[in-house]
N, C-alpha and C positions, 0 to 999 in steps of 0.2 A: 504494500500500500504506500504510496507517493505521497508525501504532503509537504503542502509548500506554505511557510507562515510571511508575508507580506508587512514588513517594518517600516511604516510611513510617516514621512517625516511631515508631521503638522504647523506650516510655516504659517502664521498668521497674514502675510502679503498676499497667499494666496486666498481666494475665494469659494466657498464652500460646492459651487456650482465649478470651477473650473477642478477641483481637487475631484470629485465626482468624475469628472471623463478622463482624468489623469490616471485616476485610479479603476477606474473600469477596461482604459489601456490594458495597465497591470493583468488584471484578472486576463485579461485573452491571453496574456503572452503565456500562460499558464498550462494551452491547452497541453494536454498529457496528465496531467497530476487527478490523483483521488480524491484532494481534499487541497482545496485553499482558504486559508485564514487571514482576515485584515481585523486591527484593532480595534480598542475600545473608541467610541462617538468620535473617530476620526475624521468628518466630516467637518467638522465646528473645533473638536480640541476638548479634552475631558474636565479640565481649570478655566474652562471660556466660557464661563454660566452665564452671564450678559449677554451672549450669542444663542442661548438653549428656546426660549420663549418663539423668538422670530423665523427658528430654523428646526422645529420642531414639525413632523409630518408624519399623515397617518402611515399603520403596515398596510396599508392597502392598495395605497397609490401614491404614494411620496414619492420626491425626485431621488431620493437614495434607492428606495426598493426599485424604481424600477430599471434605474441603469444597472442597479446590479444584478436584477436577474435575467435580463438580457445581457450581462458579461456573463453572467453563467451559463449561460444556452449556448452562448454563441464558441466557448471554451470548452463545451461540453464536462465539464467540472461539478461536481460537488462545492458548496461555497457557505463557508460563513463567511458573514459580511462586519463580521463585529456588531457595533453597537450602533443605534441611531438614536436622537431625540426624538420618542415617540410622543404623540400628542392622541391622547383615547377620545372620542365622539365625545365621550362627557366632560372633556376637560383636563384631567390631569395627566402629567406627563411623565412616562416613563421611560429608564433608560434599557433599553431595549436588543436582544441579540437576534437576529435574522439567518436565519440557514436554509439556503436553496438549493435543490435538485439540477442535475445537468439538462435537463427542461425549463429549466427556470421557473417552477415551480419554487413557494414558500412552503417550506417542510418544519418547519420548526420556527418560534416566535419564545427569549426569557426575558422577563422581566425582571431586571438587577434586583434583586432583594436587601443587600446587604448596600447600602448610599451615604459614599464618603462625604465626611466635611466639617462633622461637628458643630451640625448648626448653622452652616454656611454652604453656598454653592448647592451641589447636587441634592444634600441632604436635604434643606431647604424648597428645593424649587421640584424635586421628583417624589411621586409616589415610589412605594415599594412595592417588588413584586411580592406575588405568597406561594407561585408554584414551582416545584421541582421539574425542571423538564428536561429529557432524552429528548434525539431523534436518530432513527435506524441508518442508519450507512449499511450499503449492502457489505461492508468489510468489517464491520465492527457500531455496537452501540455507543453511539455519541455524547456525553453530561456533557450540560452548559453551565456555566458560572464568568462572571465578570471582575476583572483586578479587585477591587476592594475583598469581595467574596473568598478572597484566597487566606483572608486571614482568620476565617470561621470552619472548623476544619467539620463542623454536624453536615454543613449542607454538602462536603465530599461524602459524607456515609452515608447522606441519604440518595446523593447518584449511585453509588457502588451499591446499596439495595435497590435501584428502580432498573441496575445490568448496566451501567456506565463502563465501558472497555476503554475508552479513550476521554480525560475533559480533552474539551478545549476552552481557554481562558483566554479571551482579548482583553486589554488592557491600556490604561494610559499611566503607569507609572511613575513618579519622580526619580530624577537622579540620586537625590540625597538621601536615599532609601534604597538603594541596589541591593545593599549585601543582605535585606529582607527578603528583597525579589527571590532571589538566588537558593536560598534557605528555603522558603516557604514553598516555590514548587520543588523542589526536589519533596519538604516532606509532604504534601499533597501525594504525590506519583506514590513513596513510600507505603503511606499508612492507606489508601487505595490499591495499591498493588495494577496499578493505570499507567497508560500512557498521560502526559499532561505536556498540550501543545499552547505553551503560553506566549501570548504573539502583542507586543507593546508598541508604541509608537516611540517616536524618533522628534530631534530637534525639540525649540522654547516654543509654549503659546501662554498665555497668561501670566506673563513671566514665570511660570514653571518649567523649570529643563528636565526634558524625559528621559527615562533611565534609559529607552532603546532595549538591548542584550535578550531580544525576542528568544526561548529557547525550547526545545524538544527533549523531556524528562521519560524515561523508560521505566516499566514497571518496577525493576530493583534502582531507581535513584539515580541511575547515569544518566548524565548530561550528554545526549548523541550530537547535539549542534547549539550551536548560542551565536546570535547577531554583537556587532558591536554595535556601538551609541546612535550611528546613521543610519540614511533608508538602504534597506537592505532586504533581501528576498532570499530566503531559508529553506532548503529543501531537503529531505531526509526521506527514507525505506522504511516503513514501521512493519512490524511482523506482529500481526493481533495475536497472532495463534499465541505469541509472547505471555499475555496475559494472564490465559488458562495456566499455560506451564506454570507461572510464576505463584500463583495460587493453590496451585495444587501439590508443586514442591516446598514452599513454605506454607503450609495453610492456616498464617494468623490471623484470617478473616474470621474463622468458624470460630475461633474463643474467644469471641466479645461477647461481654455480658449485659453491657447497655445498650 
């Protein structure tokens, strides 16, 4: 299984409509791969709250969803798209992960649960999701979770009981917090016994500088690839069957007791 994680560099000069066909490029140049992954709300910038309100659009027909599910079709790819400023019919807004079919079909819609800020920013201006969602890849079942969500290790056990074989985690990251990134998916993969395809953006928006170092974590904790700071495009072999084995030769899932 091919998967290629997509490290974009969220320049503020740029415009969220022109970063959309930049990045829908991307997606085609892709065609071959299993699985492509782009960041958290890279569209706008995950510290660009100011920017969420006016550039916030439905999953049904927003200018995000639908270039990119036409970069999916047309790539023939599998595709999370990362995250979007969702705006729900009633009003509140959530930050939102999209995964489409090589159809370009939407096959999967998570609603961030866990919204960083403290009171400020995302946490402020986004509802929370409340569901745990999978989606089937014909090579392996898929958990969704968003950066923040990496630091709450319940809602990894509740993928890993709904059959999660692989997260995938987009993200917008800061710099000044790397050597968390680094730790935290590695124990993620760990204590799921998963792959964990954590895919961050790149370059300043909000004056926040992103950590970048996008990286692919293996059921036993190896790091198979890791991006540096800038936009960069990550590709790696993942072997599902991995999983089983790893679960079966060490089986510390079966003696939990919570």
């Amino acid at each position: 299984m091919r998967a290629t994680l997509l490290q974009i560099d969220v320049d503020p000069a740029e415009q969220p409509a022109a970063r959309r066909a930049r990045v829908a490029a991307l997606v085609r140049a892709q065609a071959g791969a299993d699985l492509v992954v782009l960041p958290e709300l890279w569209p706008v910038g995950a510290f660009a709250s100011d920017l969420f309100p006016a550039e916030a659009e439905p999953v049904e027909s927003g200018p995000t969803v639908e270039a990119m599910a036409a970069a999916a079709r047309d790539a023939g790819v599998w595709l999370h798209a990362g995250s979007v400023v969702e705006r729900d019919p009633e009003g509140p807004l959530y930050n939102t992960s999209l995964v489409f079919s090589p159809d370009g079909e939407l096959r999967g819609a998570y609603r961030k649960i866990h919204r960083f800020g403290f009171d400020r920013g995302e946490a402020t201006l986004m509802a929370p999701g409340e569901s745990v969602v999978t989606v089937r890849h014909p090579e392996a079942v898929l958990g969704l979770a968003t950066c923040y969500d990496l630091r709450f290790p319940e809602l990894f056990r509740l993928l890993v009981d709904a059959g999660s074989e692989i997260v995938v985690l987009p993200a917008g990251w800061p710099a000044r917090r790397l050597a968390h990134w680094r730790v935290l998916v590695q124990a993620r993969a760990v204590e799921c016994q998963a792959y964990v395809l954590a895919c961050g953006t790149a370059g300043t928006h909000a004056g926040v500088e992103q950590a970048g170092h996008s990286m692919v974590v293996d059921p036993w904790g190896e790091i198979l690839c890791e991006a540096g700071p800038g936009e960069q495009a990550l590709s790696v072999d993942l072997d599902p069957a991995l999983v089983a084995s790893t679960r079966a030769d060490f089986p510390v899932l079966r003696d939990r007791r919570l």
